[in-house]
N, C-alpha and C positions, 0 to 999 in steps of 0.2 A: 370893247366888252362883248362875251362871245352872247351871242342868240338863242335863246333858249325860248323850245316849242314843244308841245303835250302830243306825244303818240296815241292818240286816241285808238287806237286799236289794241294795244296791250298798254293803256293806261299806265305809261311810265315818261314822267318829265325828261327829256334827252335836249343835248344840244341840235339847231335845226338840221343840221346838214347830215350827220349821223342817226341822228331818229327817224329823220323819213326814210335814210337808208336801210334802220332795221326794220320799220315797217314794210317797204318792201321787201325786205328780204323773207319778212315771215309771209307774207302774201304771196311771195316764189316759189316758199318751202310748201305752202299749201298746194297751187298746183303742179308742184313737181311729188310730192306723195300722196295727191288726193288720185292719180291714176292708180294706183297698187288698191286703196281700198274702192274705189270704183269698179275694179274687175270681179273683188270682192262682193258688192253689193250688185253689180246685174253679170256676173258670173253665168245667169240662165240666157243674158242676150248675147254672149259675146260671141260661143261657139257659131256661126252660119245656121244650122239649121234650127238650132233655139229663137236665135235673134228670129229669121223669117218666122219663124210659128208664134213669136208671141206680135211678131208687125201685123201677120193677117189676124190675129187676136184682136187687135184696138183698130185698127185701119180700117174692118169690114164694116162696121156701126159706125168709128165715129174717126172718117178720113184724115183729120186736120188734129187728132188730140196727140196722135203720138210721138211726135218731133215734139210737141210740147212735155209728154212722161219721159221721151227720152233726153232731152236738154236738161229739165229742170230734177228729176229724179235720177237719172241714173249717170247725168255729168255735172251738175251743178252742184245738185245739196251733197255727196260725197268729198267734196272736193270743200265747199263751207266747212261741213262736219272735221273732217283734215287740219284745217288753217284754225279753226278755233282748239282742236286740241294741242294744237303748236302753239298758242300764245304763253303755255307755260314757261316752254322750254326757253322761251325769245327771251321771258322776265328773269328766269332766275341766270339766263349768260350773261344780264346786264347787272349781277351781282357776284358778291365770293366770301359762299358763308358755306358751312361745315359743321351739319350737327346730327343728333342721331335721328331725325325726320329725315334727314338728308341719306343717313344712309340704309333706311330703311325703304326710302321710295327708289334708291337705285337697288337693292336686293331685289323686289317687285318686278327692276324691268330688266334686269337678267334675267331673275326665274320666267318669267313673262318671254322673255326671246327664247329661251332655252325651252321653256313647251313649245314656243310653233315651231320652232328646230327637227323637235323630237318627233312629232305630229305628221311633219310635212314629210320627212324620211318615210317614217312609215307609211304613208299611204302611198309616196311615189313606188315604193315597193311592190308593196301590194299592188297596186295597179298595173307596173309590169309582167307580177305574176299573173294575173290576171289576163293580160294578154297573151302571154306563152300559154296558158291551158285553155283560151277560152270561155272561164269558167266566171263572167262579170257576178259574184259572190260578195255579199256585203264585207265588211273588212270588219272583226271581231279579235282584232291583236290589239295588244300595248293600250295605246292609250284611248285607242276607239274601242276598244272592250267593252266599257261601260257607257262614253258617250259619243254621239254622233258628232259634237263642232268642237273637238280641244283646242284646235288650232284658232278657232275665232278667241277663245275665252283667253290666250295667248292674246291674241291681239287688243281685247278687250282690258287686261291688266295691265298692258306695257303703259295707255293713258295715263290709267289712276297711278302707276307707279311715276309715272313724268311731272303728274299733279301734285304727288306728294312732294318730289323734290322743289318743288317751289313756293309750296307752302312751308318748307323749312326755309327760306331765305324771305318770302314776304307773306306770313299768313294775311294781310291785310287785303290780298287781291285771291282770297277765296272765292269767289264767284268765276273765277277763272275755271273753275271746274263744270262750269258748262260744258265745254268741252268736249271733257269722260265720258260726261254722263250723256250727252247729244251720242256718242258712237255708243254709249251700249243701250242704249234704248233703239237705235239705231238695228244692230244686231240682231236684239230683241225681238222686237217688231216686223222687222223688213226680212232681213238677208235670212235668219234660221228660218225663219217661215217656207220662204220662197225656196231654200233650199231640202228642205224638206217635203216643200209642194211638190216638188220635180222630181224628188227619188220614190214618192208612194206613186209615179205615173209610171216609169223607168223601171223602178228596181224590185220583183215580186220576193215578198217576207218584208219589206220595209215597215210594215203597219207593227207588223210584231216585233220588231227590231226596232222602233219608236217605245212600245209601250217596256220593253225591257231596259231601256238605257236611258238616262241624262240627256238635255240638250250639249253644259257644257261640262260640268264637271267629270274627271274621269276617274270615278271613283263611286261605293253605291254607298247612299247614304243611308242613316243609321233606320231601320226598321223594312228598308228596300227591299224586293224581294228579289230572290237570288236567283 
């Protein structure tokens, strides 16, 4: 009689030997893409001279606290946030259903990859130009026209589009959208802040280049001034 044991991690009854396998496997998949939005979320430590300015930031008060911000905030909880938006995806592989939730959460996460496609092009551009003239000029094209993070809001809908696909095959494990909702509160919160902290230090006109644009949407919303 085969063995049968409870994934506690993505609450899904599997036989033993396979289930613990997916559970590790989604625990893999969390640190093997919880590095991509990590660079995302401390973006401001990674370059050498950021990391040093924000180490003699915490280090000069308080010696011992920042191995602890940087283990627990800017490698650890990215890397959580990661592996629990991956519990969808783990649920709905261990199923095969086909319905118009299902294909409306994968529209979401093409449209969702195809904005950060479109986003990351253009700024790599821009930036290049920007090195041929000299001229570090905030970027006012395409889809940063009207907001300063498309590229995150991109990142931020590929989840909920992951989430919907699995709420079309088990609405019962709704609460799996924790998830989503941990990376854009996440966003929210942390990374547009921070990244915006950094560019009213860096970049002159940013203030006014805040009060003119969107954080993510690239587009002006209705009564917005133009």
């Amino acid at each position: 009689m085969e063995r049968r044991t409870d994934c506690h991690l993505t609450g899904v009854e599997q036989p033993h030997g396979p289930g613990q396998r997916r559970c590790a496997l989604a625990f893999d998949c969390g640190l093997l893409l919880g590095h991509p939005l990590d660079r995302q979320l401390g973006r401001h430590l990674q370059r050498p001279r950021e990391r040093g300015l924000a180490l003699r930031h915490v280090q000069r008060p308080y010696p011992r606290l920042f191995q602890l911000v940087n283990f627990f905030g800017i490698n650890l909880f990215p890397t959580l946030v990661v592996y629990l938006c991956l519990l969808p995806a783990i649920n709905f592989l261990q199923r095969s259903t086909l319905n118009a939730l299902t294909v409306i959460g994968f529209i979401v996460c093409v449209g969702a990859a195809t904005l950060q496609l479109v986003a990351d092009v253009q700024m790599h551009r821009f930036q290049r130009q920007s090195v041929r003239t000299g001229n570090p000029a905030l970027i006012r094209v395409g889809l940063w026209k009207n907001a300063r993070h498309p590229n995150y809001l991109g990142e931020i809908l590929m989840w909920w589009g992951v989430y919907l696909i699995m709420l079309s095959a088990a609405p019962g494990l709704w609460f799996l959208g924790v998830g989503a909702l941990a990376n854009t509160l996440m966003f929210l919160f942390v990374s547009i802040p921070m990244a915006d902290k950094r560019n009213r230090q860096r970049r002159a006109g940013f203030e006014a280049y805040m009060r003119e644009t969107n954080s993510l949407l690239p587009f002006k919303l209705p009564g917005q001034n133009k």
